[in-house]
C-alpha positions as CSV (number, residue, x, y, z in Angstrom):
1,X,-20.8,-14.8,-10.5
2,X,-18.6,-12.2,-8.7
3,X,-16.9,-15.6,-7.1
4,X,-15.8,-16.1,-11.0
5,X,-14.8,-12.0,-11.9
6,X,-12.2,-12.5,-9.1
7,X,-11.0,-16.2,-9.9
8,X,-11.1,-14.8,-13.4
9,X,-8.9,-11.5,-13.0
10,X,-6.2,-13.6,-10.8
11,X,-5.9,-16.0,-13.8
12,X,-5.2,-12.9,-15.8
13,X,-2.7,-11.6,-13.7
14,X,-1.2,-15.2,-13.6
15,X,-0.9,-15.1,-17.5
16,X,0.3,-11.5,-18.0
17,X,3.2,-12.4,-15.3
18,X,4.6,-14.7,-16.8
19,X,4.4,-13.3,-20.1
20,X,6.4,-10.3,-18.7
21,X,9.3,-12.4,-17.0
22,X,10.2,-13.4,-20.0
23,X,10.7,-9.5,-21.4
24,X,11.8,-7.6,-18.7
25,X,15.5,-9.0,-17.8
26,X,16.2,-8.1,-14.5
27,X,14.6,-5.4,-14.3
28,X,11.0,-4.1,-12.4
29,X,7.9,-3.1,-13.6
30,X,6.2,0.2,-12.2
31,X,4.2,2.0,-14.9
32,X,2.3,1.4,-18.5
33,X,3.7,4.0,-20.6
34,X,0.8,5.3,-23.3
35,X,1.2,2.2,-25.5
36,X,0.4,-0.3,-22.7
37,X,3.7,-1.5,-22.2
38,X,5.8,-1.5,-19.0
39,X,8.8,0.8,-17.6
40,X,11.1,-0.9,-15.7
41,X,13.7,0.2,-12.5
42,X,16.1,-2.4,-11.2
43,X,15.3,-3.1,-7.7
44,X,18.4,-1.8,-6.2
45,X,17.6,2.0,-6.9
46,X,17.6,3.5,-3.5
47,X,15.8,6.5,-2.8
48,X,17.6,10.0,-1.9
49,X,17.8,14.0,-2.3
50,X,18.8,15.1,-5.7
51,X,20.2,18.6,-5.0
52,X,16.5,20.3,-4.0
53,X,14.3,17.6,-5.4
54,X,13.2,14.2,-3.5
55,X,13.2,10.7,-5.7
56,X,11.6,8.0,-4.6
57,X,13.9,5.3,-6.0
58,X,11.9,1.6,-6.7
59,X,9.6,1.1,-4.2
60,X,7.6,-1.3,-6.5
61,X,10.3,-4.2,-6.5
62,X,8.5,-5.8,-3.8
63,X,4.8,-5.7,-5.0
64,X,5.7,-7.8,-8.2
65,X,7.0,-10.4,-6.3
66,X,3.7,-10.3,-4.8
67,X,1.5,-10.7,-8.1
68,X,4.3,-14.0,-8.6
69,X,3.3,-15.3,-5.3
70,X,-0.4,-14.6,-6.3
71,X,0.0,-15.9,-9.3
72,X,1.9,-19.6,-7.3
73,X,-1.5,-19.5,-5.3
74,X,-3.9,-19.9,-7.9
75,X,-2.2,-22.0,-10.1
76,X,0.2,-24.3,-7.8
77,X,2.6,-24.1,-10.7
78,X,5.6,-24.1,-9.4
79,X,8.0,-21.7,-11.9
80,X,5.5,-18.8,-10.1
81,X,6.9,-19.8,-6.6
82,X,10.8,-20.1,-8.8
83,X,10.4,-16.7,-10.2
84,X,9.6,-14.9,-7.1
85,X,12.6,-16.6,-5.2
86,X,15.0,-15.2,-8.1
87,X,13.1,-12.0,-7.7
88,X,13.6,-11.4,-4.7
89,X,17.2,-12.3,-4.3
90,X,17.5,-9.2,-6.4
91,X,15.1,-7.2,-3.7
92,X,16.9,-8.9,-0.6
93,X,19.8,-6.3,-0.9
94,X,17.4,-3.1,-0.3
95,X,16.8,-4.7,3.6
96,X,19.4,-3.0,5.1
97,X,18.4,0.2,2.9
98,X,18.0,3.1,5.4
99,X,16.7,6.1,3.2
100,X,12.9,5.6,3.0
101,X,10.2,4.5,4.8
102,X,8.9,2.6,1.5
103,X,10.8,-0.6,2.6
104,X,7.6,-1.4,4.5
105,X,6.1,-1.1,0.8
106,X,9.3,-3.2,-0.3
107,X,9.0,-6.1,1.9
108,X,6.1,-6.6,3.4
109,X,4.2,-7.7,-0.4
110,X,7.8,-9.9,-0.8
111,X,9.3,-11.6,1.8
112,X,6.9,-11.8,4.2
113,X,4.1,-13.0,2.0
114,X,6.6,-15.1,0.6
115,X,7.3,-16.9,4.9
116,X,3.7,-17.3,4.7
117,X,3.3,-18.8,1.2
118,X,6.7,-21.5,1.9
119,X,7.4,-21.0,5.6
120,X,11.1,-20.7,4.7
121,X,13.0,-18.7,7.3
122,X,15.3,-17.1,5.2
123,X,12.6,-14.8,3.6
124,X,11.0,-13.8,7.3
125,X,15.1,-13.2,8.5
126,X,15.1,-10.8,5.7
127,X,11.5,-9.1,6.2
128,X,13.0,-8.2,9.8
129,X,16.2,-6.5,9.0
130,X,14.2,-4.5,6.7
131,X,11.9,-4.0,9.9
132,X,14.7,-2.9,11.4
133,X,15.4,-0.2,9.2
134,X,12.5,1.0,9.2
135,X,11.8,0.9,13.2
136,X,14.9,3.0,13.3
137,X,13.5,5.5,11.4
138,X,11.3,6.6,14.7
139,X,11.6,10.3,15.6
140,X,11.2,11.4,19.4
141,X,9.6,14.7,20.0
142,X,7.9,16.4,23.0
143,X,4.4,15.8,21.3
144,X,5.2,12.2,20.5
145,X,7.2,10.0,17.9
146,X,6.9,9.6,14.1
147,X,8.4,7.7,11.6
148,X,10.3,10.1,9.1
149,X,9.3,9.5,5.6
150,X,11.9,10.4,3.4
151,X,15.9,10.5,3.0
152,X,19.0,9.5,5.2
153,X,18.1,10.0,9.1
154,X,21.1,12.7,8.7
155,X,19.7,14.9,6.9
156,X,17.4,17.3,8.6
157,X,15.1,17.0,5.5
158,X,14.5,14.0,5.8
159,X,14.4,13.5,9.6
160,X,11.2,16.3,9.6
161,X,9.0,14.6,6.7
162,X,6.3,12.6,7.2
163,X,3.9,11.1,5.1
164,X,0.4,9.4,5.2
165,X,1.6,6.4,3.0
166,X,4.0,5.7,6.2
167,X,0.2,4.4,7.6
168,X,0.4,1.4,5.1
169,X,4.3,0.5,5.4
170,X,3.2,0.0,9.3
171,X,2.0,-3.7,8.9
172,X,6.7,-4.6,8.1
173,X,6.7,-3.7,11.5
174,X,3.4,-5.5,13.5
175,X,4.5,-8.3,11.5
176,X,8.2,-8.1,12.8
177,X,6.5,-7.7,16.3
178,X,5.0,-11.3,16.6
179,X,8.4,-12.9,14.4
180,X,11.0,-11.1,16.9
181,X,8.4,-11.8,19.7
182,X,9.5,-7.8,19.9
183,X,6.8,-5.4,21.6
184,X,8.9,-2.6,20.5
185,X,7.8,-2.4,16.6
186,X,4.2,-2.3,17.7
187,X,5.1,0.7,19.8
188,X,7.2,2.4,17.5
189,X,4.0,2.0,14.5
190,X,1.3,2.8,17.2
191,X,3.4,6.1,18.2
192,X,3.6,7.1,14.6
193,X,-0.4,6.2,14.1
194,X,-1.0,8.2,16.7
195,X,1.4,11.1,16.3
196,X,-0.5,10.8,12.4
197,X,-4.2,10.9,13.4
198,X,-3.6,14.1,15.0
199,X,-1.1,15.8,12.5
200,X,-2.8,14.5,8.9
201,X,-6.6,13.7,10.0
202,X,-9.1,17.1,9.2
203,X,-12.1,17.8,10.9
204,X,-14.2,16.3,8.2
205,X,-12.0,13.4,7.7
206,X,-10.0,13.9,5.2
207,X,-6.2,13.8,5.1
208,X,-3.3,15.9,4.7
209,X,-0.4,14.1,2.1
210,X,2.7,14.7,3.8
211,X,3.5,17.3,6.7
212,X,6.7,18.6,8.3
213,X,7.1,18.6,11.8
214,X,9.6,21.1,14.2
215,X,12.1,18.8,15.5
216,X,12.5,21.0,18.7
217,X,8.7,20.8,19.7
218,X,7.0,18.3,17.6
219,X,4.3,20.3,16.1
220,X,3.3,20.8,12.8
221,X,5.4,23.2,11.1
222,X,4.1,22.4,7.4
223,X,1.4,20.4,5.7
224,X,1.8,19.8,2.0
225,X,1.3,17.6,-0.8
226,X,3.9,16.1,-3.0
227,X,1.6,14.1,-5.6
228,X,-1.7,15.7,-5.2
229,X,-3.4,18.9,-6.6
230,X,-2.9,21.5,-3.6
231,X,-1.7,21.4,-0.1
232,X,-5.2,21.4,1.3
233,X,-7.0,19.7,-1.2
234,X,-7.7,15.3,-0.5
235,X,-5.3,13.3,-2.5
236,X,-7.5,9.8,-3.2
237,X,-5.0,7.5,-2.9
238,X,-3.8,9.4,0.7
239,X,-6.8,8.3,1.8
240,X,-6.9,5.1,0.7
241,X,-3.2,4.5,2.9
242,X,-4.4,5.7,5.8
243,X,-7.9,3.6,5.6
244,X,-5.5,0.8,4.9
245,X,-2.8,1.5,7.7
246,X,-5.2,2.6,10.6
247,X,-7.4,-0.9,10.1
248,X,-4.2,-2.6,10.3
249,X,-3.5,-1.1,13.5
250,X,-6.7,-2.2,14.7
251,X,-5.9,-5.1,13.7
252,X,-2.3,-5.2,15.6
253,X,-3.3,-3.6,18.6
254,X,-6.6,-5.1,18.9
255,X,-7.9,-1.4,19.4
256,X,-11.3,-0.6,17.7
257,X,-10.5,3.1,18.4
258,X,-7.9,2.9,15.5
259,X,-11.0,0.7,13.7
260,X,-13.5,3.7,14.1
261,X,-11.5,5.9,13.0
262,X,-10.6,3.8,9.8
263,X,-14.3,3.3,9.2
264,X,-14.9,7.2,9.4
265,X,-11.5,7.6,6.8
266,X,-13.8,5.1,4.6
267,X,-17.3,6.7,4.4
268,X,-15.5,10.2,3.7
269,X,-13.7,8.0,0.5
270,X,-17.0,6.8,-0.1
271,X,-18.5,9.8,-0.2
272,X,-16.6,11.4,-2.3
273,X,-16.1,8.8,-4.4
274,X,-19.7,8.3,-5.7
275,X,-21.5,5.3,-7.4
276,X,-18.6,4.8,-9.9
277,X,-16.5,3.4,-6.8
278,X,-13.5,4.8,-8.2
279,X,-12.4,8.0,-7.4
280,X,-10.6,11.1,-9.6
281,X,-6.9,11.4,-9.3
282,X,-7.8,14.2,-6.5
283,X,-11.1,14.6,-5.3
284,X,-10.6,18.5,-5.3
285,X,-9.3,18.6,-8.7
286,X,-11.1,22.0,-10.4
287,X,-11.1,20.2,-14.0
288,X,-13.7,17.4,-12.9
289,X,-14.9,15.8,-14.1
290,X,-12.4,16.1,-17.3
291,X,-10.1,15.0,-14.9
292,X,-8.0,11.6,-14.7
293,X,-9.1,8.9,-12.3
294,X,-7.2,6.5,-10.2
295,X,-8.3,2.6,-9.8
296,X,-5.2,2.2,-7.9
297,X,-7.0,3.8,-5.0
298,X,-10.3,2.0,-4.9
299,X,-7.8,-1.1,-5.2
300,X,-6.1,-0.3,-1.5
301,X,-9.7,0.4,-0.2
302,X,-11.1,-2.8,-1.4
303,X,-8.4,-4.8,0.6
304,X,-8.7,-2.4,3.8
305,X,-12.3,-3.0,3.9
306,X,-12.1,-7.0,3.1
307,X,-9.8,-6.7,6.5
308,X,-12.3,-4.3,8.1
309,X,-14.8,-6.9,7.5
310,X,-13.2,-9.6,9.2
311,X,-11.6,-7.4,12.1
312,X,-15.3,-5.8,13.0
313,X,-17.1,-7.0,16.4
314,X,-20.7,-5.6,15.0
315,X,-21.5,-8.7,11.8
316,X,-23.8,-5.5,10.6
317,X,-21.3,-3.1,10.0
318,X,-19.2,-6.4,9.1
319,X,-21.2,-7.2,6.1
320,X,-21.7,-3.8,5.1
321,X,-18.1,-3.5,5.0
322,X,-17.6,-6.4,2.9
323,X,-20.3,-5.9,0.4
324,X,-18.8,-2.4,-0.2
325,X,-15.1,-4.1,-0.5
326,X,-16.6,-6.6,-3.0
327,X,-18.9,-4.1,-5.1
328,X,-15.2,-2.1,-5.5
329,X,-13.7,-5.6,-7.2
330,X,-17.3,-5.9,-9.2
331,X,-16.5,-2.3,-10.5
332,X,-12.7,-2.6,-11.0
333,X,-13.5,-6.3,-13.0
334,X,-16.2,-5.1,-15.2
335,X,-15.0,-2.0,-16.2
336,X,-11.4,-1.4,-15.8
337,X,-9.2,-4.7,-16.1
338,X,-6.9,-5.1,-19.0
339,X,-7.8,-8.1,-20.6
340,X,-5.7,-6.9,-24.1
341,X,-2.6,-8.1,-24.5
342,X,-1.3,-4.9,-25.9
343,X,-2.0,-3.4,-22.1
344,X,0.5,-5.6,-20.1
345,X,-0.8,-4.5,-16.7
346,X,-3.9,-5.7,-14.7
347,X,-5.7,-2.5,-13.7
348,X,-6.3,0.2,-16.2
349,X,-6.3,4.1,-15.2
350,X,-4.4,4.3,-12.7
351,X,-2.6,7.8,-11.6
352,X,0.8,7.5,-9.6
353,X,2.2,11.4,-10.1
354,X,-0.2,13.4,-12.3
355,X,1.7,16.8,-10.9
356,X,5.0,15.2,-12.2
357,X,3.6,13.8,-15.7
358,X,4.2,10.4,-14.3
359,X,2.2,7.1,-14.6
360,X,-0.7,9.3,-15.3
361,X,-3.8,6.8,-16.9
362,X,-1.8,3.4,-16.8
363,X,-1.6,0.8,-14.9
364,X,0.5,1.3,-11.9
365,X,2.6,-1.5,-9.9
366,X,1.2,-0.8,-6.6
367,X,-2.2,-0.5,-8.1
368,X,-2.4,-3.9,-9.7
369,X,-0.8,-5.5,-6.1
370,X,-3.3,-4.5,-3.9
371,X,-6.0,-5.3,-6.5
372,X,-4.7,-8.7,-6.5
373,X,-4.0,-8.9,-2.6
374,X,-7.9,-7.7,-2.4
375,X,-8.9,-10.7,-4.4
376,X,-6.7,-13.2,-2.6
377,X,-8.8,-12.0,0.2
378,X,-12.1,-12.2,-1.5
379,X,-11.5,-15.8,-3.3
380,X,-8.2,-17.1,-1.9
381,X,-8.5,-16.0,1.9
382,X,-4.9,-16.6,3.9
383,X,-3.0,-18.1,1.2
384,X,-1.1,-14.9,0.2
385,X,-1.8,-13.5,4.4
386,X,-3.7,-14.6,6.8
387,X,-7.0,-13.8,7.6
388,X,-7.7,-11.0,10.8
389,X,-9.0,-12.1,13.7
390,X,-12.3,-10.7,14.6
391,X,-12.0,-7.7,17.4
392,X,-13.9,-8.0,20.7
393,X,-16.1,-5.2,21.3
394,X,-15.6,-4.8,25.2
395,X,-18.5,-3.9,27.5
């Protein structure tokens, strides 16, 4: 039955696809508006300072070429695979894009997946200039290195930021590690895990959203939130990133430290998150329960645990992992997918910027990717990526 909710959903996402690609031009989805149908960016809208205020640019281009590539996978119709070729020559320029550290978020759903789907060189030669770019990104300091989160490396602003989604643009540059045969992107996304755990991660395990570091010393000059309620409340979908990026750090590094630690990040979601499995828009949020929710985070969990799962050396804590993983896709089937046509994306009630009046109860691009890259895991394991190797628990 719950074998048939995921084959199910994917089909959905293969139909409302290709519906869309013949509506949108050129252009890329990122969020429902209140009627249920998309806004578009074009992929080549770069991220930058305008005057005081930071824009993030379109750092969904790359996630709907991943929902094509799904969508190729569980059909084997062939204008899928088409469309996310044309698709991404539009993406390809943003590889040599140096403002953000969302080219992780850019690339790794696009060209990489699409190497693994065709095993065409030309899309992994992309996916590591835009590893590049985002290894050079590193900041030295005398606490240790980080990877700056937003704006050009000259700008002082942008060279101090640092944010918790940087934890799930890491697996660009593991993957560029074993392409380039090139030790030095592990090091450079280790450094910034590490430099992260200790900056973002609270006593009780939750997280910080972004912080601002003194160039001169390396510590924390500022922790803040840019899409959350307040600066020390837990922003849901933070979270879900850094459950996300520290398993795939185990995963790189072979290191169950960076494992345990995800698994603690997860039962604090967990937690907090309740028997509905999907959490408010910020769990700290005064006006819960009238509050919005946001599926897009249980979607990033689901996939980090399906990973956990595989990656863990106890097959205890292994199934438990996975059973939670798959009771998020029950919930997210059953009682948020967007089986209308009027709705054109996958996962209802989603939140990408309630303090900005943006996305806020829609479906949201990066929601409805991981969703689907969860349920490749789930029903379609290593066609979109491949499976993690199980971790050796050493004595």
């Amino acid at each position: 039955m719950t074998s048939k909710l995921f084959l199910d959903a994917l089909d959905l996402n293969a139909k409302k696809v290709l519906e869309d690609e013949r509506k949108i031009g050129l252009d890329f989805p990122y969020v429902t508006t209140p009627a249920g149908a998309w806004d578009v960016l074009p992929a080549s809208l770069s991220a930058g300072y305008r005057g005081e205020n930071w824009s993030h640019g379109n750092w969904f281009c790359g996630f709907w070429v991943g929902l094509l590539l799904a969508a190729y996978l569980r059909t084997n119709d062939e204008r899928y695979l088409n469309l996310a070729e044309q698709r991404l020559l539009l993406v390809a320029p943003r590889a040599t894009d140096g403002n953000t550290h969302d080219i992780g978020f850019i690339f790794y759903p696009s060209a990489v997946a699409a190497y693994h789907v065709t095993g065409q060189a030309r899309y992994a030669e992309v996916a590591a200039t835009a590893a590049e770019q985002l290894r050079r990104r590193l900041i030295m300091t005398p606490k240790g290195s980080y990877i700056s989160a937003w704006g050009s490396l000259d700008d002082e602003r942008g060279r101090r930021s640092s944010a918790i989604d940087t934890m799930a643009n890491l697996p660009l540059l593991y993957w560029a590690a074993k392409y380039k045969n090139d030790a030095s992107f592990t090091l450079a996304a280790e450094a910034h895990a590490i430099m992260t755990r200790a900056a973002f991660i609270r006593h009780d395990m939750s997280t910080y959203h972004a912080v601002e570091y003194d160039l001169v010393t390396g510590e924390r000059a500022r922790e803040f939130t840019f899409q959350g309620f307040a600066d020390e409340s837990c922003w849901p979908r933070g979270q879900a990133w850094a459950i996300y990026g520290y398993t795939r750090t185990a995963e790189a590094t072979g290191k169950l430290a960076y494992l345990d630690l995800a698994e603690q990040l997860a039962n604090y979601f967990l937690k907090r998150t309740g028997p509905a499995l999907v959490p408010f828009w910020d769990f700290d949020d005064p006006a819960i329960p009238d509050a919005p929710i946001d599926t897009s985070a249980s979607a990033i969990v689901a996939s980090a645990l399906l990973d956990m799962a595989a990656l863990h050396p106890d097959p205890d804590k292994a199934g438990y992992w996975r059973q939670q993983a798959l009771d998020i896709l029950d919930a997210l089937c059953a009682r948020h997918l967007a089986s209308e046509n009027s709705h054109r994306g996958l996962l209802r009630h989603g939140c990408y910027s309630k303090p900005h009046g943006q996305g806020v109860d829609s479906a949201v691009m990066f929601g409805d990717f991981f969703f689907v890259e969860a349920l490749c895991s789930a029903a379609l394991p290593g066609k979109l990526r491949a499976v993690p190797n199980r971790l050796t628990r050493l004595i």
